[in-house]
Structures are given as C-alpha cells and as structure tokens.
KEVORO-518728 format. One line per field, with one value per residue (C-alpha): residue in three letters; chain; x negated, y, z. Coordinates in steps of 0.05 Angstrom, whole numbers, plus 5000, padded with zeros to 4 digits. Layout:
// residues N
resn c(ALA;...)
chain c(A;...)
x c(X;...)
y c(Y;...)
z c(Z;...)
This chain:
// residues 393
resn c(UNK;UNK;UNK;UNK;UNK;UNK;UNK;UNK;UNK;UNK;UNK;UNK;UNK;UNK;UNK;UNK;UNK;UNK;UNK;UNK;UNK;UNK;UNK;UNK;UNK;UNK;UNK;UNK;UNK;UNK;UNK;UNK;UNK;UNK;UNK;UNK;UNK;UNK;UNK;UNK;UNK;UNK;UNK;UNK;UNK;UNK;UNK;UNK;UNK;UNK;UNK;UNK;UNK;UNK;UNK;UNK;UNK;UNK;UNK;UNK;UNK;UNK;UNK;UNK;UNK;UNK;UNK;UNK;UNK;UNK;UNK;UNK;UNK;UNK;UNK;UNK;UNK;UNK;UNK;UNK;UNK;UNK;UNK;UNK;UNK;UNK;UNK;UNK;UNK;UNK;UNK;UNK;UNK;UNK;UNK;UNK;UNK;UNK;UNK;UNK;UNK;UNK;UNK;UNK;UNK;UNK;UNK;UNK;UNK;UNK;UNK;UNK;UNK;UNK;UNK;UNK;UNK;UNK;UNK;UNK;UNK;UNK;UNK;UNK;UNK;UNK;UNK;UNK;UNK;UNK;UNK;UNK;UNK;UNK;UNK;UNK;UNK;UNK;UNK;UNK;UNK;UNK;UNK;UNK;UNK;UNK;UNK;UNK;UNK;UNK;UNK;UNK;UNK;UNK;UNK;UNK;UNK;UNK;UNK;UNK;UNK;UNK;UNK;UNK;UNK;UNK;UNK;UNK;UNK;UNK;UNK;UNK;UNK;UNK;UNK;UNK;UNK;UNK;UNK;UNK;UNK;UNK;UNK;UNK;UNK;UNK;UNK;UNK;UNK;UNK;UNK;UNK;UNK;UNK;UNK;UNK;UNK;UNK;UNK;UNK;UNK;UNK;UNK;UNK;UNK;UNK;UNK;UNK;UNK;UNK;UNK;UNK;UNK;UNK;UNK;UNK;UNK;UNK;UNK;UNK;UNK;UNK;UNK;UNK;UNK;UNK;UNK;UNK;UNK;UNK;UNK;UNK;UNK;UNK;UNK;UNK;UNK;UNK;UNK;UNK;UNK;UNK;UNK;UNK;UNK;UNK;UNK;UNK;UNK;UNK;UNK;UNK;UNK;UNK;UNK;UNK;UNK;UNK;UNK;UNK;UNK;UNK;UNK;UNK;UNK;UNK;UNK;UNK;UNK;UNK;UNK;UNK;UNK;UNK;UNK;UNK;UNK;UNK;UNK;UNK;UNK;UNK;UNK;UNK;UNK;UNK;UNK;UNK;UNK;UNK;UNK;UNK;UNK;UNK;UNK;UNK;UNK;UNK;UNK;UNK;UNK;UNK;UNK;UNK;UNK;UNK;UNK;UNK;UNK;UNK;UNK;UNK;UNK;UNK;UNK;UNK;UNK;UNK;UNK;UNK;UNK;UNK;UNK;UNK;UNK;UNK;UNK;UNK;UNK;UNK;UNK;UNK;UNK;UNK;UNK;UNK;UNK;UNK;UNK;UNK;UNK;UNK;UNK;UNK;UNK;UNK;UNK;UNK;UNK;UNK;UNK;UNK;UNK;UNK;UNK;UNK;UNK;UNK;UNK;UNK;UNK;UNK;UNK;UNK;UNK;UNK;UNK;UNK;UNK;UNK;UNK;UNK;UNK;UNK;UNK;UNK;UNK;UNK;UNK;UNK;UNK;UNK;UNK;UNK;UNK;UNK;UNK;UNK;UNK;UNK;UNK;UNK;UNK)
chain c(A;A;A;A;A;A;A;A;A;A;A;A;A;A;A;A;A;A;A;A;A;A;A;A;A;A;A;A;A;A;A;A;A;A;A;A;A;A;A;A;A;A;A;A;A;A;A;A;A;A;A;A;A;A;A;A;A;A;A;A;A;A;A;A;A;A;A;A;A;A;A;A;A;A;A;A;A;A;A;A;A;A;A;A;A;A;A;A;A;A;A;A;A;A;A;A;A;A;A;A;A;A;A;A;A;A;A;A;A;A;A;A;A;A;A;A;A;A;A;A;A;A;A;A;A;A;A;A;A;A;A;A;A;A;A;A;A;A;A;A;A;A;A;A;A;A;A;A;A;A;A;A;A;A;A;A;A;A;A;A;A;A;A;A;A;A;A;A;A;A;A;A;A;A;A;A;A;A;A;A;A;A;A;A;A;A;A;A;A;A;A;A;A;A;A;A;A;A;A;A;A;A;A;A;A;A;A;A;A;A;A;A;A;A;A;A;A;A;A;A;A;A;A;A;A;A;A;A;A;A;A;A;A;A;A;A;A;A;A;A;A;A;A;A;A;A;A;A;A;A;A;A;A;A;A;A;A;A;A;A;A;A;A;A;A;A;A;A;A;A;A;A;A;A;A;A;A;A;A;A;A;A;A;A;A;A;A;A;A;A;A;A;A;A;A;A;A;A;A;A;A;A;A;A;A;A;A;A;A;A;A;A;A;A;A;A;A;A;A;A;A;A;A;A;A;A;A;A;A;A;A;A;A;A;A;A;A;A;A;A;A;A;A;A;A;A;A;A;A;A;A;A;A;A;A;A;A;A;A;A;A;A;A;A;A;A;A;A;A;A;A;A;A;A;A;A;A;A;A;A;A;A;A;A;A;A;A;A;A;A;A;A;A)
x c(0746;0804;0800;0841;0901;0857;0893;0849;0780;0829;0819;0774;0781;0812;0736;0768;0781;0712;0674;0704;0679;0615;0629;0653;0588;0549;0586;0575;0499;0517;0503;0582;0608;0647;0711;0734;0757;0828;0890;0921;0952;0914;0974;1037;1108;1154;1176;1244;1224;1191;1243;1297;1253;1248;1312;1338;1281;1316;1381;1385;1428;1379;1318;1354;1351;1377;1398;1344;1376;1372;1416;1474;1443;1373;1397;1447;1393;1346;1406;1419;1336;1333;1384;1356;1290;1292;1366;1374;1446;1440;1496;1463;1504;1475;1418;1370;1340;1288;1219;1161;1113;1098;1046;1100;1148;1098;1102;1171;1192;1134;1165;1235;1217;1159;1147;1074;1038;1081;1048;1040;1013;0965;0939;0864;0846;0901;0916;0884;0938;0975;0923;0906;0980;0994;0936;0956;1033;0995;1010;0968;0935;0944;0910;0928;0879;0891;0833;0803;0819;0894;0901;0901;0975;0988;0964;1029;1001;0963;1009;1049;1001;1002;1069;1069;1014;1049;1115;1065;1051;1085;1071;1077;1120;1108;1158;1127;1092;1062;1060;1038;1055;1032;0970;0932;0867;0850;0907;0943;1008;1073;1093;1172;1161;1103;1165;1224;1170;1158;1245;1245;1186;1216;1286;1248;1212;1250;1208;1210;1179;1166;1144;1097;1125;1089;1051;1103;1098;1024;0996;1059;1110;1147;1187;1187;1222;1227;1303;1309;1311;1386;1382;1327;1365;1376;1306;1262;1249;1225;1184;1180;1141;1144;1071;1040;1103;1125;1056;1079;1034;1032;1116;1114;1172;1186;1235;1260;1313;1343;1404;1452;1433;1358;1369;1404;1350;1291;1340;1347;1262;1258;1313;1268;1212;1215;1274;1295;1251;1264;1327;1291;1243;1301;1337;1283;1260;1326;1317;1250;1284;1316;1250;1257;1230;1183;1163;1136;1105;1061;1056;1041;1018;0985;0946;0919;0901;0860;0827;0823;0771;0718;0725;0718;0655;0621;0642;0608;0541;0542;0531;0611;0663;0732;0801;0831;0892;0905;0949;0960;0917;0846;0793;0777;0710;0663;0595;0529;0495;0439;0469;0454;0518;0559;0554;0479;0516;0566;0522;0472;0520;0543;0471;0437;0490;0538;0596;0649;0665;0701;0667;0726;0693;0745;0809;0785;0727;0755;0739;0665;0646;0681;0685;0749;0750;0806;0835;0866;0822;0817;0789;0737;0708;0709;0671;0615;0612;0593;0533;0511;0517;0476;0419;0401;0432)
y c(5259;5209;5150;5074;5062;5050;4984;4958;4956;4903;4848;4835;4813;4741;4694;4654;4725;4736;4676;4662;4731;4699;4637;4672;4704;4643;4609;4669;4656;4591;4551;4506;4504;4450;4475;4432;4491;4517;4478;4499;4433;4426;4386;4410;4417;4354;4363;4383;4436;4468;4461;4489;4551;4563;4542;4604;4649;4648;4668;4748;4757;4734;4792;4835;4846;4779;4773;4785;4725;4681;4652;4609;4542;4558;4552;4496;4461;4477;4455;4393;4381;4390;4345;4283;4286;4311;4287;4364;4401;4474;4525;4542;4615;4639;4589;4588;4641;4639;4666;4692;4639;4624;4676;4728;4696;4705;4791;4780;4748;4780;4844;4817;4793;4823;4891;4934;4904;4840;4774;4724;4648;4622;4555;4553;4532;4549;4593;4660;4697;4677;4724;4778;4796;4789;4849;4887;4902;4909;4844;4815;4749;4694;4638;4566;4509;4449;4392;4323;4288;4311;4295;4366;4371;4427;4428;4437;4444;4504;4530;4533;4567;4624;4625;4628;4691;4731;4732;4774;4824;4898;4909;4864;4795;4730;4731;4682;4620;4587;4525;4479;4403;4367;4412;4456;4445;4382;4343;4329;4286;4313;4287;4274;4284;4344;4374;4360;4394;4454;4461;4448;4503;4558;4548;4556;4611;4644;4646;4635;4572;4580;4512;4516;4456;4450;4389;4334;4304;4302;4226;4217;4172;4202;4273;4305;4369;4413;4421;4354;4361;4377;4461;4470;4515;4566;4572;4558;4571;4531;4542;4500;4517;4483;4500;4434;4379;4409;4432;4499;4548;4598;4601;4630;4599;4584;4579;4590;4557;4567;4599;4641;4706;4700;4690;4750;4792;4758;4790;4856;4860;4828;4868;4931;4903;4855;4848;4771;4719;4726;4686;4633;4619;4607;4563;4520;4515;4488;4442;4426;4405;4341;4310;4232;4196;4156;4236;4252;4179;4190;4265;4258;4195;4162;4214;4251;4181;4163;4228;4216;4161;4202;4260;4208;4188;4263;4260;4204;4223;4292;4253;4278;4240;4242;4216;4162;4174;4249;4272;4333;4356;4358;4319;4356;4328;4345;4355;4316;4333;4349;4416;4469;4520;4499;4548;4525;4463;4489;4540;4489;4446;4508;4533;4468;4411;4475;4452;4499;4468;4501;4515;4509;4564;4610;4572;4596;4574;4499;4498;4508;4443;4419;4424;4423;4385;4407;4344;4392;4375;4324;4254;4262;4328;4304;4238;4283;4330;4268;4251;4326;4326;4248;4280;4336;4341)
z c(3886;3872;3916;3917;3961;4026;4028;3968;4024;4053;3999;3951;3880;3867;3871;3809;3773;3792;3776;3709;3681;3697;3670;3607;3598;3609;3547;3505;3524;3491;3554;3542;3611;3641;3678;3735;3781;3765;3769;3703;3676;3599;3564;3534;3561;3549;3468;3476;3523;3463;3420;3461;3464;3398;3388;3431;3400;3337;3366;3347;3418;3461;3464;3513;3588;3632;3702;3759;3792;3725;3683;3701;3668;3700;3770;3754;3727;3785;3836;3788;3798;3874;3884;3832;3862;3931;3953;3971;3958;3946;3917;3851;3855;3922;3950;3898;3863;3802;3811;3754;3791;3872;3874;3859;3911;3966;3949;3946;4017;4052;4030;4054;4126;4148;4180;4180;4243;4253;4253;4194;4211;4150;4145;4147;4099;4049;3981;3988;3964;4027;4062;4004;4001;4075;4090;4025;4061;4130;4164;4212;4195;4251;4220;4247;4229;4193;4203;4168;4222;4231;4162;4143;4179;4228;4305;4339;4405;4377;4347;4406;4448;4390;4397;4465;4473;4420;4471;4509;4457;4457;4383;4322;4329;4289;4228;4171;4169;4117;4099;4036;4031;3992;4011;3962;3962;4013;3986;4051;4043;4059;4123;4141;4220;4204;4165;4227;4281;4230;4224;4310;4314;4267;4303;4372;4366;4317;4263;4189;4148;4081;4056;3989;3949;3875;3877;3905;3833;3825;3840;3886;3880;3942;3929;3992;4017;4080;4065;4072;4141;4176;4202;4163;4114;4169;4186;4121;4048;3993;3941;3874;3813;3734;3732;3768;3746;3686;3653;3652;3687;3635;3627;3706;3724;3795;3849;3916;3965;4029;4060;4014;4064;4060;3986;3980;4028;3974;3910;3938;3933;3870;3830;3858;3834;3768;3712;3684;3655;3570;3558;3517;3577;3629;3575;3559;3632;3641;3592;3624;3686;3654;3633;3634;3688;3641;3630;3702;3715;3652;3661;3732;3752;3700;3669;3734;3764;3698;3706;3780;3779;3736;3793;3843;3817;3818;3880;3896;3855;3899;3961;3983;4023;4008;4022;3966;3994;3980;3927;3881;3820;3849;3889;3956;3993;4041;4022;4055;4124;4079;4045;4086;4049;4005;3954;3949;3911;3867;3844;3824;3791;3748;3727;3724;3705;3673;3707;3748;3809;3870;3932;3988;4038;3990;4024;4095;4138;4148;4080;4092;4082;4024;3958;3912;3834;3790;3750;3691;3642;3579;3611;3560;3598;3664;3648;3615;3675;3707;3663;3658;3740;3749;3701;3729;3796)
C-alpha cells in the first residue's frame, strides 16, 4: 500500500482551508453566509496599478522567464518604499529580495537557517503556518507566549530562561524566532523598545529574528520596522507583503530584507525552488509602491476604521472585551466568563446568525479565549452581520 510522506501526520490541513469547504456547502444549501474570518482585503489595487499591468501585458516581450531575484525596478521600488515609510536604507541589488507572498518566505528561510532537530521560537499565539512549516522540515517548536496583559509583546525574561536551558542541550540549538508586529491576530502595536530588546536578544544569543511586518499600514498612523534599529541588519529579517497595504493578496507579492549574506543564503533556496513573478506583476507592483499618501490614509485608515466600529459593536453584542487601541485588519476579543469553549460561539454564530467568525484557539492556546473579526468586507456586510448576530444570538 502507498502511504504519505510520514511528515504529513505532523500537521493537519489549514482550519481556514477546512472550514470554508464547509462554508461553501452551506451557501450552496442556500443558507448566504456572512464572511468575517479571512483577512483578504475586498477592494481593488490603486488605479494606476492596474493599468501598468495591463500596460506590460500587452507588451509581446514580456511572457518569458524573469529573474528569481526580481526585476531591477521591483526592488528599486521596494528600496525607494522602505526608505519613504520606514526611514530604512537597504541596497536594492543585494539586501532585498522579492517573495510570491510571506507564507512562501517562511519555507524559504526556514529551509535556509534551520537544521532537522534545531530549535524554532513561535509566538503563542501567532500564524499557524509559522508552526505547520516549522514541523513539516523537522524543527522543533519552542513556543514563547505573548499575553493581554503584556500587550501581546514578548516576555523577555522568558524568553531568556529558554535561551538559557537550550545552552544545556546536546542536540538541536535555537536558530529562528518569530516574530509579528503589528501582531496578527490580537492586534498588538509595534513597539520601538519591544523591537531594540528583540535586535539585543538575537545578537546575544546568537539567534535569528525574523520580524513579520504586513500590517504597519492598517489603522496606524505610525510605520514601524525592526531594521530601524542600529545592528539589527546583522541579526534580523524583514518581511513586507502588498497583500494587507496595497489590497493585493491575490498578486502574492512580498518581500524580504536584511543583510546582503543572509539575502543571498534565502536566494540560493528560492532559485531551487520557485522561478520569477510574470514580468507585468513585478512592474505593476512597482508601480504599486508609489501610491499617494491620500492613497494609504483612505485605503488604510479611513475605510478599516469605518468598518471598525460595526465589528466593534458584534463585539460588544457577543458579550466580548476588547482593546480600542489595537491595530491591523481585524477585531481580536475575548469572549465572556459565561462560554464554557470558544468554538461553542463561533459555531453558533455561523449556523444560527450564518456568519463566519474566527475562533482564536487556531493561533495557539493563548488564543483560547478569544475570538478574531476580519474587517475585509463591504461596510454594508458587516453592519448586517450585526443584526443577523443581535436576532438570534
């Protein structure tokens, strides 16, 4: 009998590649359900983004293969973009390098730094896929927590300690940590002194920071980055995606930043593994990158905070607290004393009120308690999951 790759009893499939198979049946059952659970942004690129890729699209020269490292203007523009918004110079020929999306950056630098049996730390709770892919290549999961009242920002005494214990070990070492500020899903601010301790702690130990960085435009008026931080280059990656600011999640285009070698380590894996983004893609990305100011306030800002106060009130309705202060594209909150499991709630909103929200236990078991609303989704929507949800719930 053939069997799976043994690693596949290691992970299970994605909950959201799950659930919505679910969900999909119960609209074909014609039950119309409300999605507040994914954070794929529902409006349009900015127009000239469009334009420039069908611009290039007509072009007959540009169908064929392109660089694995991407095109000249995409990582000029990328460079031009880190250093408008986060004050950040990087060398737009060696410390930068375009990614198809975060999710396939994670495969790509877990591949490039981390051994079978070494050691990966994992923010509980965090994005799953920092987990599923760390146990697919045979790392070992060190998870480190973030809590409500730390403001969802790393224990650095714990972390420490971890640290600390693993000098003891004879197998395995700690080569990756994770981190994700602004934080996906409680909405935890980025943090200029959580980000110096992270740069001190990774040059300490030794120790590689890879700092997830695709919501700093989302509600927030303040762009912040790890490489901000003087050293931190030696010690740390960045990721950015166009999915969250640029309403791009279907274009998968990403990046990453650090140090020209680490760079070059990350492009050795990915030239193995994937070929260039389509040539119009990368040029209208590029493109995509200039977007007005007036652009992201609107994009950003104004239109997740409009939606913001509808998902506040559900929240409210459900009996959940939550922090105004928290930023990115959804509404994180904790749900009542008098909910035994969480899952008892969402799955009653879905079959009762028919609207998909996310239960957080699926970002780690600090996310227990909690419960996650997605803000991609036309005001309209959200304001009638909230009537659907205060009659029947």
């Amino acid at each position: 009998m053939i069997q799976p790759a043994e690693r596949l009893s290691l992970v299970q499939e994605y909950y959201f590649s799950r659930k919505l198979k679910e969900v999909a049946q119960l609209n074909a059952e014609g039950k119309d359900i409300i999605s507040l659970a994914i954070g794929s942004p529902d409006m349009p690129p900015s127009e000239q983004t469009i334009e420039k890729l069908c611009e290039v699209a007509h072009e007959p020269n540009a169908h064929g293969y392109q660089p694995t490292q991407g095109t000249p203007e995409l990582r000029k523009a990328m460079a031009g973009f880190y250093k408008r918004w986060y004050g950040v110079d990087l060398d737009d020929k060696s410390e930068l390098l375009p990614l198809i999306g975060s999710k396939e950056g994670i495969l790509h630098v877990t591949l490039a730094f981390v051994n079978p049996g070494d050691e990966v730390l994992i923010p509980n709770p965090g994005y799953p896929t920092y987990t599923s892919l760390s146990k697919i290549l045979g790392a070992k999961i060190v998870n480190y927590n973030l809590r409500e009242d730390n403001g969802w920002q790393p224990d650095f005494d714990e972390l420490e300690k971890i640290a600390k214990d693993q000098k003891h070990q004879t197998n395995g070492r700690i080569k990756l940590m994770w981190t994700n500020y602004p934080n996906m899903p409680t909405g935890g601010r980025a943090q200029r002194e959580t980000y110096e301790r992270l740069v001190r702690f990774a040059r300490e130990h030794n120790i590689v920071v890879v700092n997830d960085n695709p919501y700093s435009f989302i509600l927030s008026e303040e762009h912040l980055s790890i490489l901000q931080v003087p050293g931190a280059k030696d010690c740390c990656i960045e990721f950015n995606s166009m999915s969250k600011s640029h309403n791009m999640p279907g274009w998968r285009v990403g990046m990453c930043a650090s140090n020209a070698q680490f760079i070059q380590w990350i492009l050795k894996v990915q030239s193995n593994i994937e070929s260039g983004t389509f040539r119009g893609i990368q040029l209208a990305a590029a493109e995509a990158y200039n977007n007005s100011d007036e652009w992201h306030r609107v994009a950003n800002i104004e239109r997740y905070a409009a939606r913001r106060q509808w998902a506040e009130q559900i929240m409210d309705v459900l009996g959940c607290t939550y922090d105004k202060q928290q930023v990115g594209m959804f509404l994180w909150g904790k749900i009542p004393d008098s909910i035994q499991n969480v899952e008892d709630l969402t799955e009653r909103v879905l079959h009762e009120a028919r609207v998909f929200i996310t239960p957080g236990f699926i970002f780690g078991t600090n996310g227990e308690r909690y419960i996650r609303i997605s803000l991609c989704a036309k005001e309209e929507k959200i304001k009638e999951a909230l009537e659907r949800i205060k009659n029947t719930i």
